[in-house]
Phi, psi and omega in degrees: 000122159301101160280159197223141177238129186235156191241122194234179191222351208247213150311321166079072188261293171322284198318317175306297172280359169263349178253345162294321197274316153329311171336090176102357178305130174289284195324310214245165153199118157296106218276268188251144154239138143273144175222174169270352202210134181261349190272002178301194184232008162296330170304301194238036135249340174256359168308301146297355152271003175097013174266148185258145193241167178235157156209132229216149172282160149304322163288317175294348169267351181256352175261335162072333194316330205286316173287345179276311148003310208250311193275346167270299183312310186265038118077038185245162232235311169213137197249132145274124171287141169201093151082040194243140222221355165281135167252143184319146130298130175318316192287345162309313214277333189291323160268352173265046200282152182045035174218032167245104162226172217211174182234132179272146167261074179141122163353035203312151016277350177288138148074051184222175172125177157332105149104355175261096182191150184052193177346321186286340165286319180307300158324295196290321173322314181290329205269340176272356183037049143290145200253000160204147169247200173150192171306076189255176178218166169162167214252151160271167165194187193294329163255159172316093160093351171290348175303146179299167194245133194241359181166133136242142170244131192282149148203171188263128156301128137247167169314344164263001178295140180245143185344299199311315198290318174308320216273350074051273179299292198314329166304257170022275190321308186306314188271349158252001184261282201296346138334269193315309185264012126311340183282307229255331173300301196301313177298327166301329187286000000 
């Protein structure tokens, strides 16, 4: 059995549909989520699948001792970013090499970096009048969205599309992918 750590900021929507996909599995098991933020709704959403979640300061994820700690007691093996709004620390990315990937809203190397994330990629799709966004998955590393790229899914921008209506499709691509290619990385390993 695989543990899995997913590190989420949000709603936890992503988080939700990766521990539903999981669910009975012999192989994969989501073991913890970690978070950055206790009022969020990622908490009582995996909470009621029966995963147990944490929340760690920014500092403490960038001094890392307390999450590796944490990521050694439930025996996991590899970390998902879904929506984590922190960037990884060497002392994280350094016991993980390759086993931190994370999923981008948007074609990388287009529209990634520092400050590019949720609705503000969505914004730049539009405001650049692209004619498709989508989906990357790709490995952390030290920089922001720079990691090798492990999978992208394509949908089509029309001229009338608005952020919402991208970021819509762009969900969509995420909750049917990223599950099947967290499965097919973790199994190759």
């Amino acid at each position: 059995m695989k543990n899995i750590a997913i590190f989420a900021s949000g709603s936890g929507t992503n988080a939700e549909n990766i521990i539903r996909y999981f669910e009975g599995s012999k192989a994969v098991k989501v073991a913890v989520v970690l978070s950055n933020n206790q009022k969020v709704g990622v908490h009582a959403r995996v909470n009621k699948l029966g995963v147990p979640s944490f929340v760690f300061t920014r500092d403490e994820f960038v001094e890392a001792t307390p999450v590796l700690d944490k990521l050694r007691e439930y025996n996991v093996g590899f970390i998902v970013l879904a929506g984590f709004m922190n960037k990884i620390s060497e002392r994280l990315l350094h016991p993980y090499p390759n086993r931190i990937i994370n999923i981008h809203p948007a074609l990388l190397p287009k529209h990634g970096g520092k400050g590019m994330y949720g609705m503000h990629v969505h914004e730049a799709v539009v405001a650049g009048g692209d004619t498709e966004s989508g989906i990357t998955i790709h490995y952390i590393n030290e920089c922001y969205d720079e990691g090798n790229i492990i999978f992208q899914a394509t949908c089509p921008v029309l001229p009338s599309d608005t952020p919402e209506d991208v970021a819509a499709k762009v969900h969509a691509l995420e909750y049917k992918h990223y599950p099947s290619i967290i499965e097919k990385v973790l199994l190759s390993l």
